[in-house]
C-alpha positions as CSV (number, residue, x, y, z in Angstrom):
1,X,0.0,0.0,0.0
2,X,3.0,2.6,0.9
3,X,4.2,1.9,-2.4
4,X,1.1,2.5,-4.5
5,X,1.0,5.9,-2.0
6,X,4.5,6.3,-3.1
7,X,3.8,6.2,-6.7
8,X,0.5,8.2,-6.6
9,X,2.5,11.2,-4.8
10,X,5.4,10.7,-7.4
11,X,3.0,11.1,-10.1
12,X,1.1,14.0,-8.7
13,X,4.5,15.7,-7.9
14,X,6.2,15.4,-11.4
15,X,2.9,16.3,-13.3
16,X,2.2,19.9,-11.4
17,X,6.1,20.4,-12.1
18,X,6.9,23.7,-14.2
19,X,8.5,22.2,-17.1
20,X,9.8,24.4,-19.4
21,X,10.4,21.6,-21.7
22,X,6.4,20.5,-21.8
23,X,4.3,20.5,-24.7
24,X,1.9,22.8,-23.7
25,X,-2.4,22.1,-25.1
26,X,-4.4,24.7,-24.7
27,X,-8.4,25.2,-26.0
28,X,-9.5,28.3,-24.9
29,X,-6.5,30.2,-25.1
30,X,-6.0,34.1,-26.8
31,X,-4.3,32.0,-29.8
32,X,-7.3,29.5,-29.7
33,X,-9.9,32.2,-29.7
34,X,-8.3,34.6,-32.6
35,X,-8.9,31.3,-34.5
36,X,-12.7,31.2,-33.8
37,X,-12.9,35.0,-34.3
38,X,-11.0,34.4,-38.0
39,X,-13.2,31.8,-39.3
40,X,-16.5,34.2,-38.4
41,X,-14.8,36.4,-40.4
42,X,-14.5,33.7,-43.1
43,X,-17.9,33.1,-42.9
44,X,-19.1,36.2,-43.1
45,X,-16.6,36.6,-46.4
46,X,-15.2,39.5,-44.4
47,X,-11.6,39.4,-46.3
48,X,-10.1,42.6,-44.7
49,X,-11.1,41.0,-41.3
50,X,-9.0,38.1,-42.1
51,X,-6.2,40.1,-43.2
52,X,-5.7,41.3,-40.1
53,X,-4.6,38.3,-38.9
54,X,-2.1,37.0,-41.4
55,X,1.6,38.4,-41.6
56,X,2.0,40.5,-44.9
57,X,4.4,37.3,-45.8
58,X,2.2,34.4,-45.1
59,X,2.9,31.2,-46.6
60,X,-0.1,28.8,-47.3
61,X,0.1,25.4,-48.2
62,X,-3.5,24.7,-49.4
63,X,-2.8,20.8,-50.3
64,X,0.4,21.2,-51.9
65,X,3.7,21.6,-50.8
66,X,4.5,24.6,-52.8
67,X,3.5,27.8,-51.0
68,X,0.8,30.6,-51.8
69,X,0.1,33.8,-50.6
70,X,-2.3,36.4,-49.1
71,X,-3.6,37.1,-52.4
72,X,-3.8,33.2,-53.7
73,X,-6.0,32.7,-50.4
74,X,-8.7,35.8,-50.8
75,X,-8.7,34.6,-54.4
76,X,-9.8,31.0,-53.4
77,X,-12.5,32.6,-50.2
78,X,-14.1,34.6,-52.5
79,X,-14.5,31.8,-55.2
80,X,-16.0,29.7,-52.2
81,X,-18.7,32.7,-51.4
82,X,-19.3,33.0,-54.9
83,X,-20.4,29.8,-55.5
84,X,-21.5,28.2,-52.4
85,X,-24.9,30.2,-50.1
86,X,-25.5,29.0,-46.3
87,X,-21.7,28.2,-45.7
88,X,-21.0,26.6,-42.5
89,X,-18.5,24.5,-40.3
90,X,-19.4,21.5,-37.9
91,X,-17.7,19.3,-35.8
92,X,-19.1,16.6,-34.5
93,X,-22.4,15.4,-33.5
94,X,-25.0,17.7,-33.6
95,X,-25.5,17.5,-29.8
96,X,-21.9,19.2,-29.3
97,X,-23.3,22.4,-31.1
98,X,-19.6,23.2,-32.0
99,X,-18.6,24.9,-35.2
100,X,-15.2,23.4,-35.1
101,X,-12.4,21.6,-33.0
102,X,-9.9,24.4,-32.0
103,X,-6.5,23.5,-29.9
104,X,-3.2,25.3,-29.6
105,X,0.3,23.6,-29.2
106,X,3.1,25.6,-27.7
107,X,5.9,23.2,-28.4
108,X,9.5,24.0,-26.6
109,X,12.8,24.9,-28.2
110,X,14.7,21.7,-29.5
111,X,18.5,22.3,-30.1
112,X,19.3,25.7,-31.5
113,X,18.0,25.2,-35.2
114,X,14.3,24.5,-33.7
115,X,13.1,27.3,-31.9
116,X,9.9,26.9,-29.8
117,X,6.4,26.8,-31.9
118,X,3.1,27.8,-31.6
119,X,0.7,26.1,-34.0
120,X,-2.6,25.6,-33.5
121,X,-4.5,23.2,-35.3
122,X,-8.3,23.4,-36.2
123,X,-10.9,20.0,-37.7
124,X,-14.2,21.0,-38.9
125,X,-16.7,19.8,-42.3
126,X,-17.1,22.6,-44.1
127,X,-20.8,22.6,-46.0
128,X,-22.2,24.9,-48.6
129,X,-25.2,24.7,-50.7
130,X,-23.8,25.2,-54.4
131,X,-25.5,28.2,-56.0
132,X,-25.5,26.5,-59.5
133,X,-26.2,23.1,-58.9
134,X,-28.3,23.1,-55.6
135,X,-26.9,20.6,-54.0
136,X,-25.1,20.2,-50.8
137,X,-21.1,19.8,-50.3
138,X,-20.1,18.8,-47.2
139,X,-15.9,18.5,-46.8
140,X,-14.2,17.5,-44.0
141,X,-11.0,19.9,-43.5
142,X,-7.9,20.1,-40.9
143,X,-6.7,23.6,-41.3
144,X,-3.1,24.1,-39.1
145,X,-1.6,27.8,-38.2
146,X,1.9,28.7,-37.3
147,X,2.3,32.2,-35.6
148,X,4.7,34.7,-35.6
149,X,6.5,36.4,-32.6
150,X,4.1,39.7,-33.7
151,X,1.4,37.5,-33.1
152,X,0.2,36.8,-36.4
153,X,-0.1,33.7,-38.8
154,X,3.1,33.1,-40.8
155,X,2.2,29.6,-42.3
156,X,-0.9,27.9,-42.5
157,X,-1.7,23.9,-44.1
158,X,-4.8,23.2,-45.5
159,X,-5.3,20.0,-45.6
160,X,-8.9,18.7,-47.6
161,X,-10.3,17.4,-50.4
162,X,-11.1,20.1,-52.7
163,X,-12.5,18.2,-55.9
164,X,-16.1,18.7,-54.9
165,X,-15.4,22.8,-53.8
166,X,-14.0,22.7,-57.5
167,X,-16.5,21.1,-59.3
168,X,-19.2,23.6,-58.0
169,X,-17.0,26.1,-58.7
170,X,-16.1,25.3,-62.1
171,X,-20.5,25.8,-62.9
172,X,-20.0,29.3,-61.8
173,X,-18.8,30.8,-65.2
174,X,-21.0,28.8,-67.3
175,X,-24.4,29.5,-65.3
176,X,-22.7,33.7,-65.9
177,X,-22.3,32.3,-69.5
178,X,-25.7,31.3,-70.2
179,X,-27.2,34.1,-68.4
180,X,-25.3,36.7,-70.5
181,X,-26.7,34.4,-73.5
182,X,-30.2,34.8,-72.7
């Protein structure tokens, strides 16, 4: 019994230690909570909003490994409000009335070529109903962000499926086509 005591105490000790050498996970968190604030923005295709967030040199990796810009990304929101009404994010089961999973990582320093990292990482299904075809998209998306000393995103990796995004998309000019036809 002392040593199950022993081992109990141990664990309690060692785990409310100050580490500085701890990954860090935190959910409700100022870096967390920009997050929430930037995807409303997305939402409500508020692009200057957004911008506040990101560094003027943001680097986006949107499924690729090459990287893109501010520009590339306002280019590719307002395609998505263009084509796509009542666009939302989920996560979950409906009971957990959450838009989306949100977490922040502080990891430590690692040697002097790895400084310490915040990134904090984000899993939602994006939906929209597509305003030429009708019908519903629903994809699920992990969106990570990397910030800055300044406090703003340097990196982000979107990481999703886009073909059906694209292939709604793609109706957009010929619906403007055949309107301009008629």
């Amino acid at each position: 019994m002392k040593k199950i005591i022993l081992l109990l105490l141990t664990i309690t000790l060692t785990g409310c230690a100050n580490n500085a050498d701890a990954v860090i996970v935190t959910f409700d968190d100022d870096k967390s909570n920009a997050i929430r604030a930037h995807y409303k923005n997305y939402l409500n295709n508020n692009t200057d909003g957004l911008k506040e967030l990101w560094s003027t040199d943001l680097q986006i990796y949107m499924n690729e490994t090459e990287a893109k810009g501010v520009d590339d990304i306002v280019a590719v929101i307002q395609a998505q409000h263009t084509a796509f009404d009542n666009i939302s994010m989920s996560f979950g089961d409906k009971e957990l009335e959450m838009d989306n999973w949100v977490q922040t990582i502080d990891f430590p320093a690692i040697g002097e070529n790895n400084p310490a990292t915040t990134i904090t990482q984000t899993w939602f299904t994006w939906s929209g109903t597509g305003k030429a075809s009708g019908l519903t998209v629903e994809v699920p998306a992990h969106i990570s962000f990397a910030w800055g000393e300044d406090g703003k995103i340097i990196q982000e990796w979107h990481n999703f499926d886009p073909l059906k995004m694209q292939t709604e998309i793609a109706l957009i000019p010929a619906q403007v086509k055949m309107m301009q036809i008629d």
